[in-house]
DOROMAR-270246 format. One line per field, with one value per atom (N, C-alpha, C, O): chain; residue number from 1; x, y, z; atom name; residue in three letters. Coordinates in nm, 3 decimals. Layout:
N
chain <- A, ... .
n <- NUM, ... .
east <- X, ... .
north <- Y, ... .
up <- Z, ... .
atom <- CA, ... .
res <- ALA, ... .
***
This chain:
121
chain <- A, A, A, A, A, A, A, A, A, A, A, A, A, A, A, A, A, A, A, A, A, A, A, A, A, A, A, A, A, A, A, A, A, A, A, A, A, A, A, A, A, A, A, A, A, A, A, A, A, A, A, A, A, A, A, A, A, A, A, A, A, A, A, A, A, A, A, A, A, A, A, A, A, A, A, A, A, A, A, A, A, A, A, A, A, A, A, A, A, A, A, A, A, A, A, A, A, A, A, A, A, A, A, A, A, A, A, A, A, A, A, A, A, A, A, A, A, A, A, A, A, A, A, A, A, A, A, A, A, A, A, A, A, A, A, A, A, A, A, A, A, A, A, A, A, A, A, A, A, A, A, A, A, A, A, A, A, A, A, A, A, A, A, A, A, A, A, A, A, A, A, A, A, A, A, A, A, A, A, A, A, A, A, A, A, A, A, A, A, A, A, A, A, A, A, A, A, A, A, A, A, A, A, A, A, A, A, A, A, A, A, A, A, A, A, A, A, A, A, A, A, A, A, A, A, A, A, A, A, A, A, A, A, A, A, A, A, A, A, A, A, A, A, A, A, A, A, A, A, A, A, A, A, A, A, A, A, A, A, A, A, A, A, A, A, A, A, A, A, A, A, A, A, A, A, A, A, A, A, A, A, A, A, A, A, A, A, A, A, A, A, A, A, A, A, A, A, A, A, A, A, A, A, A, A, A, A, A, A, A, A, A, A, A, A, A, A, A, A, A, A, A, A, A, A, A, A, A, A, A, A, A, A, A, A, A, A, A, A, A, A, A, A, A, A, A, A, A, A, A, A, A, A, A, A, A, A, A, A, A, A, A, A, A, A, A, A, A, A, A, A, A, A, A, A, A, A, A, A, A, A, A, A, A, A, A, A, A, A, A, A, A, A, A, A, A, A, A, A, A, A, A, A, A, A, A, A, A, A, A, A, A, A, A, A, A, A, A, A, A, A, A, A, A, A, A, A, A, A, A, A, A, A, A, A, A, A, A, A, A, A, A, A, A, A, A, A, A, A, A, A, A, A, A, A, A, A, A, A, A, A, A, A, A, A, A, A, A, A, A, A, A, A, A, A, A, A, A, A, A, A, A, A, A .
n <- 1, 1, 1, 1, 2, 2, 2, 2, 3, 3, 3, 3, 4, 4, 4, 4, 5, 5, 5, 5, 6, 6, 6, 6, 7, 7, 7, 7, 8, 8, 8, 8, 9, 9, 9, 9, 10, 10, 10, 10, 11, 11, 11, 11, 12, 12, 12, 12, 13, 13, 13, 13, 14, 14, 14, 14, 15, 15, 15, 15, 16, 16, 16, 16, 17, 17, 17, 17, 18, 18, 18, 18, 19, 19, 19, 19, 20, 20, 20, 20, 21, 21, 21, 21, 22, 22, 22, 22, 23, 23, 23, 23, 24, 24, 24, 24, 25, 25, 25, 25, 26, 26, 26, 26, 27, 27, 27, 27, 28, 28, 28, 28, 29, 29, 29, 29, 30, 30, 30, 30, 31, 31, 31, 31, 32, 32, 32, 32, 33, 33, 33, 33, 34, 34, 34, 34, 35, 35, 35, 35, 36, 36, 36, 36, 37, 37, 37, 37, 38, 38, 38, 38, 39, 39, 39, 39, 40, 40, 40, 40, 41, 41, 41, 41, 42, 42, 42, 42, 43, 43, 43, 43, 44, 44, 44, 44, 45, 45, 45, 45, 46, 46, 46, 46, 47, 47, 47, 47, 48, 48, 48, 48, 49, 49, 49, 49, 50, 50, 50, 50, 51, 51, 51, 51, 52, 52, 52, 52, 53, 53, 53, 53, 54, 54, 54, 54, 55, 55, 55, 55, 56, 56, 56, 56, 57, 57, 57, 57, 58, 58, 58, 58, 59, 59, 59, 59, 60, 60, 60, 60, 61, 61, 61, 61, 62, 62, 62, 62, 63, 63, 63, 63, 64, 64, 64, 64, 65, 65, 65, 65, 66, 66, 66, 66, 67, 67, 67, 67, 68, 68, 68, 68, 69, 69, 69, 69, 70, 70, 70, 70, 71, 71, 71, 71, 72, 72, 72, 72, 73, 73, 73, 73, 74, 74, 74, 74, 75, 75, 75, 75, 76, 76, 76, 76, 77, 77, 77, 77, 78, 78, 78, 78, 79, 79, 79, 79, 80, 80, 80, 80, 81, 81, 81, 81, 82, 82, 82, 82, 83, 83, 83, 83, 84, 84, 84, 84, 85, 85, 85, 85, 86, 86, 86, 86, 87, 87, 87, 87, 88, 88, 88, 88, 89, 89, 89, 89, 90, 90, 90, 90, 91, 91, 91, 91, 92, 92, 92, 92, 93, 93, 93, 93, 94, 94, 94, 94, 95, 95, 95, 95, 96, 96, 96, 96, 97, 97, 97, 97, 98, 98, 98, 98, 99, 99, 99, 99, 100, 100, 100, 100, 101, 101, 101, 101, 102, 102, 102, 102, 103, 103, 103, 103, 104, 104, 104, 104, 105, 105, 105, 105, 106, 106, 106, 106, 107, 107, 107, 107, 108, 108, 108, 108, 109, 109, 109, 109, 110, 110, 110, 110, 111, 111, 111, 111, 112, 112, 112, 112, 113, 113, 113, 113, 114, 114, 114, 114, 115, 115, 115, 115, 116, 116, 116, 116, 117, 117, 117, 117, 118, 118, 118, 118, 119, 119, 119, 119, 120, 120, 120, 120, 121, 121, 121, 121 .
east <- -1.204, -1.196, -1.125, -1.169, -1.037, -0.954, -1.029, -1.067, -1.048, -1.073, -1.036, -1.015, -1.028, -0.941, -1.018, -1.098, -0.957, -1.097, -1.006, -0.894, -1.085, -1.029, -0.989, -1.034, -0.882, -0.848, -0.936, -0.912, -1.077, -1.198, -1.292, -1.394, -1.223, -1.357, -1.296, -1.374, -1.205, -1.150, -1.177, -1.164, -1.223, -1.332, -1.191, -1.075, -1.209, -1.166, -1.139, -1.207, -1.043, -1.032, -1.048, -1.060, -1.046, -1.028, -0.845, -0.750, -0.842, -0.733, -0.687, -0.728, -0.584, -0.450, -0.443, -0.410, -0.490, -0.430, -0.319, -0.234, -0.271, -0.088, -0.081, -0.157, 0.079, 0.138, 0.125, 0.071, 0.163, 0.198, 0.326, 0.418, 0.380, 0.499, 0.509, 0.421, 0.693, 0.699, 0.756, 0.792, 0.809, 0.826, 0.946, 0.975, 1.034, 1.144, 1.172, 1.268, 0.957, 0.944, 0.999, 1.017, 1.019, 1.035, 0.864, 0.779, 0.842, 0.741, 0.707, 0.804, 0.600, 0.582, 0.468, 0.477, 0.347, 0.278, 0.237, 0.190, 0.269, 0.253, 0.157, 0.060, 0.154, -0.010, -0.040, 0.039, -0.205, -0.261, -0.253, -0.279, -0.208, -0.207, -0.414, -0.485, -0.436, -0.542, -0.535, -0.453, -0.632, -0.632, -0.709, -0.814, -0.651, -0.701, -0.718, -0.619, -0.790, -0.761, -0.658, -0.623, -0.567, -0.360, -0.342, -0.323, -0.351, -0.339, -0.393, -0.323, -0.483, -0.567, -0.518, -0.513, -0.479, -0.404, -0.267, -0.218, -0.169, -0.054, -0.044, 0.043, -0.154, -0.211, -0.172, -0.087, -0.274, -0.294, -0.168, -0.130, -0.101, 0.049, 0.133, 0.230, 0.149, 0.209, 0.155, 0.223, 0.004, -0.032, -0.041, -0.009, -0.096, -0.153, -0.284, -0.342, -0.366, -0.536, -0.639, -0.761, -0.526, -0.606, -0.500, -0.393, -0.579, -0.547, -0.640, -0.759, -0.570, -0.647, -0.649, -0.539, -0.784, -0.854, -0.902, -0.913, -0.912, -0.954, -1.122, -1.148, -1.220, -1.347, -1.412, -1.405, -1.469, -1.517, -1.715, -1.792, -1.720, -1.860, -1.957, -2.037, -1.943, -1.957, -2.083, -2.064, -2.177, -2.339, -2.335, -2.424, -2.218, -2.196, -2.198, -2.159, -2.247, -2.203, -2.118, -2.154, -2.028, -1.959, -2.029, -2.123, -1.983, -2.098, -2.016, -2.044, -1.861, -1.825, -1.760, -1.696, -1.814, -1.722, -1.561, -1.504, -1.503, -1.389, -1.332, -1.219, -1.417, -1.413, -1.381, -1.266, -1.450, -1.501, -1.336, -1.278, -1.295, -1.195, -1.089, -1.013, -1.078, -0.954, -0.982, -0.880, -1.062, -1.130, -1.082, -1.025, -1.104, -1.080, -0.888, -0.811, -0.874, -0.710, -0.602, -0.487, -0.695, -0.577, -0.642, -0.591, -0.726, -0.770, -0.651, -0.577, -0.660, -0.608, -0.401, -0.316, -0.395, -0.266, -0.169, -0.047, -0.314, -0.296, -0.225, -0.128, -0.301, -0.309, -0.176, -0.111, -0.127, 0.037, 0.153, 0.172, 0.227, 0.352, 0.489, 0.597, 0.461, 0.563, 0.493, 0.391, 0.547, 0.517, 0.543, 0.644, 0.465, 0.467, 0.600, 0.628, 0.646, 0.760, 0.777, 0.835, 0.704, 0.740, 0.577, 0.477, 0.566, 0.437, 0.373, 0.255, 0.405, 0.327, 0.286, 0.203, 0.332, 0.334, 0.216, 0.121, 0.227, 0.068, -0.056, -0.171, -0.004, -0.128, -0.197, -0.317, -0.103, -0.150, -0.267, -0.370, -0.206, -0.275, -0.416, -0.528, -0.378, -0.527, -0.620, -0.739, -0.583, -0.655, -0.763, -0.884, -0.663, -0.703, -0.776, -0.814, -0.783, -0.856, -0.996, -1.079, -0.995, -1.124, -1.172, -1.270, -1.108, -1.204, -1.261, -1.380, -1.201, -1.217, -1.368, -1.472, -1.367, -1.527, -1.589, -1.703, -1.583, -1.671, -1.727, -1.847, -1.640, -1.672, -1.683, -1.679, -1.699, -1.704, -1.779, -1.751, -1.922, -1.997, -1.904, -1.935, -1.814, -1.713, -1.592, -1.534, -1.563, -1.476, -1.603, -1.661, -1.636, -1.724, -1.607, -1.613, -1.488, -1.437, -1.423, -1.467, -1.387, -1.394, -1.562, -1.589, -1.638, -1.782, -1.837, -1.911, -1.806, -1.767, -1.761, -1.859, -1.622, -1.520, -1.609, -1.624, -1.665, -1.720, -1.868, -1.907, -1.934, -2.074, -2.066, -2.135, -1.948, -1.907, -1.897, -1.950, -1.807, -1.733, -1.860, -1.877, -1.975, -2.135, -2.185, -2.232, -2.164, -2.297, -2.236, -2.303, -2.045, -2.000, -2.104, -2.167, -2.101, -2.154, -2.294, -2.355 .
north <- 5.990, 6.051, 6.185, 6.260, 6.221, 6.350, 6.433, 6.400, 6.535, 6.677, 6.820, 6.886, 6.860, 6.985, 7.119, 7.153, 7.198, 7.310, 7.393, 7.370, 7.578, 7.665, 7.671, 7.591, 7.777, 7.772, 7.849, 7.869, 7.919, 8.012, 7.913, 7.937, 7.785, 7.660, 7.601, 7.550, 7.592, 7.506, 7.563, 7.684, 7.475, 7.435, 7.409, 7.395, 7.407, 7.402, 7.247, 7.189, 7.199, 7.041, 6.955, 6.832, 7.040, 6.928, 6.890, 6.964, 6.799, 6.683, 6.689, 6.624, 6.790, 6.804, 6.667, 6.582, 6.628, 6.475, 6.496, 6.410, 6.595, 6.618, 6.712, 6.784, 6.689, 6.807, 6.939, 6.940, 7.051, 7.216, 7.227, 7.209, 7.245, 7.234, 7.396, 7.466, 7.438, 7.556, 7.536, 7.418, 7.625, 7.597, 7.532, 7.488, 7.518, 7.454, 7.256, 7.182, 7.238, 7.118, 7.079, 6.966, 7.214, 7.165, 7.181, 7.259, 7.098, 7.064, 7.219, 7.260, 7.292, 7.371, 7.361, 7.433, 7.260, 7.135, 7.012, 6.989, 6.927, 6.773, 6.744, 6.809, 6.631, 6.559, 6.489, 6.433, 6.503, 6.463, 6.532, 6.480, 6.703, 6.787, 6.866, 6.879, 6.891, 6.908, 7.064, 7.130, 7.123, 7.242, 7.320, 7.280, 7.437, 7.594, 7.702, 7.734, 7.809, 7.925, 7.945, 7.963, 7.945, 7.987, 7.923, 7.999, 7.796, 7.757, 7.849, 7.855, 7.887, 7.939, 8.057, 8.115, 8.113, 8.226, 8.216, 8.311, 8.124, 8.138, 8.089, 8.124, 7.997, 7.986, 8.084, 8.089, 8.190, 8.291, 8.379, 8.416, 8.412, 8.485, 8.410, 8.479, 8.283, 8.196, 8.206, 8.149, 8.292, 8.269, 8.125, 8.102, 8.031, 7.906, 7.932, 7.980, 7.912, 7.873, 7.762, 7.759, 7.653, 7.523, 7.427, 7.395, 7.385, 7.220, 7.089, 7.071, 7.032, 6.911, 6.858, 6.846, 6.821, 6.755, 6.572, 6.480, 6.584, 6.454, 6.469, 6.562, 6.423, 6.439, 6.326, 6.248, 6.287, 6.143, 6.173, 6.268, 6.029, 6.023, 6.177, 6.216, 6.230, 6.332, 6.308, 6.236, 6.329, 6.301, 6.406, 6.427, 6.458, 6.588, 6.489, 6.379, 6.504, 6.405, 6.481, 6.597, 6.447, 6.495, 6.532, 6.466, 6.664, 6.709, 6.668, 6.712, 6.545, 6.490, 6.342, 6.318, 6.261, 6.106, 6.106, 6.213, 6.015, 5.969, 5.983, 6.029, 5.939, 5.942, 6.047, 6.057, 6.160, 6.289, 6.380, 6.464, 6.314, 6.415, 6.351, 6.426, 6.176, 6.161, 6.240, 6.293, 6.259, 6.271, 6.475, 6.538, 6.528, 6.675, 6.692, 6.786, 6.582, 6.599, 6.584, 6.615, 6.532, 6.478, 6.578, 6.571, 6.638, 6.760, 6.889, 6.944, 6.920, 6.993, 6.975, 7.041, 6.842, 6.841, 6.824, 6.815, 6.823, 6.776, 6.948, 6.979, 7.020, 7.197, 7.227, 7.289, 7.186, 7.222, 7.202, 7.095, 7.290, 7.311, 7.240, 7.199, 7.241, 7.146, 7.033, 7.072, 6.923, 6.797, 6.873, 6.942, 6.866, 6.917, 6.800, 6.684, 6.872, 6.773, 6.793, 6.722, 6.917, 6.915, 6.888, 6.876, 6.882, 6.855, 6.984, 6.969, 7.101, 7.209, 7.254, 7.344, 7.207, 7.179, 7.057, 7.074, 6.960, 6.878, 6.921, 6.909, 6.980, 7.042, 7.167, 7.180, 7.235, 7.317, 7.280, 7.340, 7.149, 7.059, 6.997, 6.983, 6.974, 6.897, 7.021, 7.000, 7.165, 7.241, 7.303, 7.326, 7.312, 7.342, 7.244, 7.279, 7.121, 7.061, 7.012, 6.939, 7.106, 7.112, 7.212, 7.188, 7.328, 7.453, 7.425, 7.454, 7.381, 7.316, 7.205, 7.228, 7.135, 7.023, 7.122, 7.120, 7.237, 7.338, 7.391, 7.419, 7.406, 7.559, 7.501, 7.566, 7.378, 7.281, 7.319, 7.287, 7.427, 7.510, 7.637, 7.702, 7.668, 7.744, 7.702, 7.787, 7.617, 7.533, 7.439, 7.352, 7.456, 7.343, 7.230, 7.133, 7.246, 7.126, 7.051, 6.939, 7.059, 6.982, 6.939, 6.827, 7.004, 6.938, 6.839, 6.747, 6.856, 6.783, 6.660, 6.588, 6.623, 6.508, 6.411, 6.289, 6.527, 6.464, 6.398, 6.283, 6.488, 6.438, 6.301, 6.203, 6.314, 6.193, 6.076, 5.979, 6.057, 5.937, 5.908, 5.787, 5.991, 5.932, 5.860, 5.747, 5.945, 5.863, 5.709, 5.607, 5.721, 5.576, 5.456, 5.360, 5.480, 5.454, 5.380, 5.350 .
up <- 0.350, 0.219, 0.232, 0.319, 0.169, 0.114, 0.025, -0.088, 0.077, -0.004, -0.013, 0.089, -0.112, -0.117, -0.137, -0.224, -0.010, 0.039, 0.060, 0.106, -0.002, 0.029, 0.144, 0.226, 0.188, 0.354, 0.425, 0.544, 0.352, 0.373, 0.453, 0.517, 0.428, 0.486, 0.586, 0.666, 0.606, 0.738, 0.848, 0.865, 0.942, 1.031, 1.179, 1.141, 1.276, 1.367, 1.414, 1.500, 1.353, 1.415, 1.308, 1.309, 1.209, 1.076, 1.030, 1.054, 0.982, 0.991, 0.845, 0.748, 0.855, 0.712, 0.683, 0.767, 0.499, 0.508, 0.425, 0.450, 0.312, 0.296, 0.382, 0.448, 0.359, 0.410, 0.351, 0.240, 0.400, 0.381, 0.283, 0.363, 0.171, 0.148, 0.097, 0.047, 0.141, 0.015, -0.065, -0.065, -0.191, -0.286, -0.307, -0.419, -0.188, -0.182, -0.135, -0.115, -0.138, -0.070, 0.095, 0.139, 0.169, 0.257, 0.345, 0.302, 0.461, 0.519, 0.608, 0.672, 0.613, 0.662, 0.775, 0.874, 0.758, 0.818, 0.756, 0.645, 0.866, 0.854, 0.841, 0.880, 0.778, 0.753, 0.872, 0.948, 0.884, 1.025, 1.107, 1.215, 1.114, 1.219, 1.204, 1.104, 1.316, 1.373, 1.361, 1.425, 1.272, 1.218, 1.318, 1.368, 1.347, 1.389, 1.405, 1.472, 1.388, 1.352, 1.324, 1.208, 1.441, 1.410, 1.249, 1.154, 1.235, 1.128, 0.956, 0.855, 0.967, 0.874, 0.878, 0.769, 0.967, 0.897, 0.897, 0.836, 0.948, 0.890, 0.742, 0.662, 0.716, 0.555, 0.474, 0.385, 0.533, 0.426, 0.405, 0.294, 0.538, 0.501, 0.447, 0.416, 0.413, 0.315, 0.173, 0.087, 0.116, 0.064, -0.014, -0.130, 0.086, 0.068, 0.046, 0.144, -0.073, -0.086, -0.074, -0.059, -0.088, -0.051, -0.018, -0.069, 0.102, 0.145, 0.144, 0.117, 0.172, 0.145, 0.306, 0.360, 0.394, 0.443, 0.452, 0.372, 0.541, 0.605, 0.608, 0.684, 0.564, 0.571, 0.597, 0.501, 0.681, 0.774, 0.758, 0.741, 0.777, 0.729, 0.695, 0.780, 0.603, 0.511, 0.454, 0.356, 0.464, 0.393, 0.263, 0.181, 0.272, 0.108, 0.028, 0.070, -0.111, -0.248, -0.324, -0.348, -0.361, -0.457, -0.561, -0.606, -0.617, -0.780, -0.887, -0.998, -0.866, -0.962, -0.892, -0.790, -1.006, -0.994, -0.992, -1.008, -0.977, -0.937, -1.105, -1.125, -1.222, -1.367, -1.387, -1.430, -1.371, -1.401, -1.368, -1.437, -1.228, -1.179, -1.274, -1.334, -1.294, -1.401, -1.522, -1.566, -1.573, -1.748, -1.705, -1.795, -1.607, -1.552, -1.551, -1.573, -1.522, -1.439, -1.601, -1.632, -1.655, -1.755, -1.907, -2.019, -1.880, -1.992, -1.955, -2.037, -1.789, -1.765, -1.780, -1.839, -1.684, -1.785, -1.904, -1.915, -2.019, -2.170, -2.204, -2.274, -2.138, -2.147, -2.126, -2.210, -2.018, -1.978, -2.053, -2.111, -2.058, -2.174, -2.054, -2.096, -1.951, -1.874, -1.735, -1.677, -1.702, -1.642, -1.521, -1.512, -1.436, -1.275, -1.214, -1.247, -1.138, -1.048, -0.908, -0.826, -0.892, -0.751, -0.660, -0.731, -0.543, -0.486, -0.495, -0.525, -0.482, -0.505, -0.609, -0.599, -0.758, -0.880, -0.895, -0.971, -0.833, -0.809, -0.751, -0.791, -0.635, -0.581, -0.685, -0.711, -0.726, -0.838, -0.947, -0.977, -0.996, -1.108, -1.035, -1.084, -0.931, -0.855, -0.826, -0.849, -0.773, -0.759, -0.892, -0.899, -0.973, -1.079, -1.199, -1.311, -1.142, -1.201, -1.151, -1.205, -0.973, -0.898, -0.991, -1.061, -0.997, -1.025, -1.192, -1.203, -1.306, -1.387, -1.348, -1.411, -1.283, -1.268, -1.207, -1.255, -1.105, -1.039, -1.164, -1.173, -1.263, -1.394, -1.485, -1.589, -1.494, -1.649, -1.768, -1.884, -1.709, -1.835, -1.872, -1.972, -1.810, -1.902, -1.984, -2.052, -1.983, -2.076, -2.167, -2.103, -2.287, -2.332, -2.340, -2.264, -2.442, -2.454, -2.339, -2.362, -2.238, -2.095, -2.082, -2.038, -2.111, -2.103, -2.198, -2.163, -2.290, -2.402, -2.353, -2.339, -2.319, -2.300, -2.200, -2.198, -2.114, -1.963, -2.031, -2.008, -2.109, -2.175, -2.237, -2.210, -2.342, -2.411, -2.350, -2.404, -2.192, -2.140, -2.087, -2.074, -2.045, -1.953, -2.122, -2.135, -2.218, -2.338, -2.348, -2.364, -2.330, -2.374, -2.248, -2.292, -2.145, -2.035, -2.044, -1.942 .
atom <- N, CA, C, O, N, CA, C, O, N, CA, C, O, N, CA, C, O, N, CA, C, O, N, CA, C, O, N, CA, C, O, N, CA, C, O, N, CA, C, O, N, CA, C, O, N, CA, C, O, N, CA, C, O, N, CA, C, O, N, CA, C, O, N, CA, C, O, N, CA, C, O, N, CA, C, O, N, CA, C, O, N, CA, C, O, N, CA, C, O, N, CA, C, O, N, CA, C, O, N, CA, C, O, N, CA, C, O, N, CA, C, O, N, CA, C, O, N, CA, C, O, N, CA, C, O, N, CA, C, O, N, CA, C, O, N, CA, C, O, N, CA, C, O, N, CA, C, O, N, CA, C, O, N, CA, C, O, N, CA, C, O, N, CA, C, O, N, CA, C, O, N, CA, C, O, N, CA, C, O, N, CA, C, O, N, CA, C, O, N, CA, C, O, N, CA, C, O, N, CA, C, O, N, CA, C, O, N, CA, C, O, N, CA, C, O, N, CA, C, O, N, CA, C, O, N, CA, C, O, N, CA, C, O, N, CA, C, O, N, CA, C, O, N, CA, C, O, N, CA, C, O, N, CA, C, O, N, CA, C, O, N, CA, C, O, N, CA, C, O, N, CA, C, O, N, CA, C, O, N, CA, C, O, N, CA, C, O, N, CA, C, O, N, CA, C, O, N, CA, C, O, N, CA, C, O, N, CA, C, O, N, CA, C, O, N, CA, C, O, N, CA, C, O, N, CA, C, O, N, CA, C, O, N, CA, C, O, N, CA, C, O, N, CA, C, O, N, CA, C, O, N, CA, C, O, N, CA, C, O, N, CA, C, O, N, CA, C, O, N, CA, C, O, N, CA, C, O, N, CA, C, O, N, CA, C, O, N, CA, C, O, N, CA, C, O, N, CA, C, O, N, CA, C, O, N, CA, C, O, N, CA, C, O, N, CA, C, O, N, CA, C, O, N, CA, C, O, N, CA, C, O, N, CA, C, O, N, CA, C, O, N, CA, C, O, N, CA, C, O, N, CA, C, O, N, CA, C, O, N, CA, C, O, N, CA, C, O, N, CA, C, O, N, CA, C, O, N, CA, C, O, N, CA, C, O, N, CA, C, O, N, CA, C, O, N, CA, C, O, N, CA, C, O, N, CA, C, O, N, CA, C, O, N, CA, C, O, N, CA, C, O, N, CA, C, O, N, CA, C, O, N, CA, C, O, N, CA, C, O, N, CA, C, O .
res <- UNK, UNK, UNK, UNK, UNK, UNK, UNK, UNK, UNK, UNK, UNK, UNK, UNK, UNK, UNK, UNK, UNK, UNK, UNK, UNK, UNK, UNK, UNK, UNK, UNK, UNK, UNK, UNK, UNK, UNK, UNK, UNK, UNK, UNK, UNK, UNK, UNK, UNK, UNK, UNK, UNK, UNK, UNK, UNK, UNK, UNK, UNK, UNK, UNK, UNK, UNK, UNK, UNK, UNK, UNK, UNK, UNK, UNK, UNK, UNK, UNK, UNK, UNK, UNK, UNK, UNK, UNK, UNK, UNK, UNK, UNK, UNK, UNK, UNK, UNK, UNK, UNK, UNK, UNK, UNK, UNK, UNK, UNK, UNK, UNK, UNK, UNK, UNK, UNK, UNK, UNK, UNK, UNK, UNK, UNK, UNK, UNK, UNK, UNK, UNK, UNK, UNK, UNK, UNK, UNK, UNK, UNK, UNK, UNK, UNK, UNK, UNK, UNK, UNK, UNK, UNK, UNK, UNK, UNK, UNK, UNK, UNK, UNK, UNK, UNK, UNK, UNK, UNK, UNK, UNK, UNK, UNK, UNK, UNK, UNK, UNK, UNK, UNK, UNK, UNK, UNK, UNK, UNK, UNK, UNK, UNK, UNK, UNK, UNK, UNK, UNK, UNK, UNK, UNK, UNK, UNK, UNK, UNK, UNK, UNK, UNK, UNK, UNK, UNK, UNK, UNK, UNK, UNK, UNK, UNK, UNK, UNK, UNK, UNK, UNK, UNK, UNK, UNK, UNK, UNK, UNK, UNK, UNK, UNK, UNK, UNK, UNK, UNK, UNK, UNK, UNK, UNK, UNK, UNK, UNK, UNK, UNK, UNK, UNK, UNK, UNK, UNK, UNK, UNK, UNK, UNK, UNK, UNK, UNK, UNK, UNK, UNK, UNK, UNK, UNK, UNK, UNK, UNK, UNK, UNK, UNK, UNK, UNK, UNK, UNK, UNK, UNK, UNK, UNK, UNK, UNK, UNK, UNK, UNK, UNK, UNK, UNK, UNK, UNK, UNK, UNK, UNK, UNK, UNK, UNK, UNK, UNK, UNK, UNK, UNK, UNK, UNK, UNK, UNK, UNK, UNK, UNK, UNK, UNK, UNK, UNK, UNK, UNK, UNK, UNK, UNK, UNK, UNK, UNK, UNK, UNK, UNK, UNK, UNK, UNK, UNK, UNK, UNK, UNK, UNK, UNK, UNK, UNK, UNK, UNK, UNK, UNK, UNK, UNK, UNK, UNK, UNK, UNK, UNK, UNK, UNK, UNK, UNK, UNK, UNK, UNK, UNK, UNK, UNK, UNK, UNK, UNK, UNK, UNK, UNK, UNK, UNK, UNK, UNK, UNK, UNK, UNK, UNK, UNK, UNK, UNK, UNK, UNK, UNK, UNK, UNK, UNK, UNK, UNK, UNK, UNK, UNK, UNK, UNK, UNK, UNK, UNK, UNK, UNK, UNK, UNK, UNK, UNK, UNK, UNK, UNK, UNK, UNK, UNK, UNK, UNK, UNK, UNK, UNK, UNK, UNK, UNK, UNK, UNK, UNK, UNK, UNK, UNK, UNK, UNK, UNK, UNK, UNK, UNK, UNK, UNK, UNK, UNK, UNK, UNK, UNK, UNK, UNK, UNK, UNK, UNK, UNK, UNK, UNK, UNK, UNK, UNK, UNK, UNK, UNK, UNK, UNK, UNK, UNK, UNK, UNK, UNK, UNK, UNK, UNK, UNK, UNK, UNK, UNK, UNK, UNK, UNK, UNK, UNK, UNK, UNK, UNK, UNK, UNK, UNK, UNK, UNK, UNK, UNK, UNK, UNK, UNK, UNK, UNK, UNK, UNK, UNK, UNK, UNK, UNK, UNK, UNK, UNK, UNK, UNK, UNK, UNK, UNK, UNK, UNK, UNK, UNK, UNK, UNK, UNK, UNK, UNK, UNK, UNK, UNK, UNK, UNK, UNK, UNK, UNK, UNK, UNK, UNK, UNK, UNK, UNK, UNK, UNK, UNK, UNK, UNK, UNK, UNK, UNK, UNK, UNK, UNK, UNK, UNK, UNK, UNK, UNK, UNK, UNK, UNK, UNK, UNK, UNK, UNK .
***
């Protein structure tokens, strides 16, 4: 399973599942490279905040469904005045539609939507 974690959480030997891109889409790290300190901070002088992870038998539960993150992903890009195109332009949208299900009691309409699709249920 893939998850997307500040670079405040990466752990020593955890497994990039995209790549690093800059804003020019070129590869800065590959997916499947084996994360370490060095890594985490050339992060941060890139000002990179989150990557996405490889997370293997994980006893964490997610505090949202697979529903929840579509019903999150597509509120948030209903919001946007332009269509993301580039991958850092996605990752943007996916990040921000974590912090969005993290903060969902501060947006009601997003709580709303999410309350609604459980009552259809």
């Amino acid at each position: 399973m893939n998850k997307i974690i500040p670079i405040g959480k990466i752990e020593e030997g955890m497994i990039l599942s995209e790549p690093i891109l800059n804003q020019f889409s070129q590869i800065l790290i590959p997916s499947g490279v084996l994360l370490t300190d060095f890594h985490k901070t050339m992060l941060a002088r890139w000002h990179i905040t989150y990557v996405s992870v490889i997370i293997e038998d994980s006893d964490e539960v997610s505090a949202y469904s697979e529903d929840d993150y579509q019903i999150a992903y597509n509120y948030v890009l209903s919001k946007l005045l332009w269509v993301p195109s580039f991958a850092i332009e996605n990752d943007l949208l996916k990040a921000t539609t974590i912090y969005y299900l993290n903060n969902k009691n501060k947006f009601p309409e997003l709580k709303e939507l999410l309350n609604l699709v459980k009552e259809e249920k």
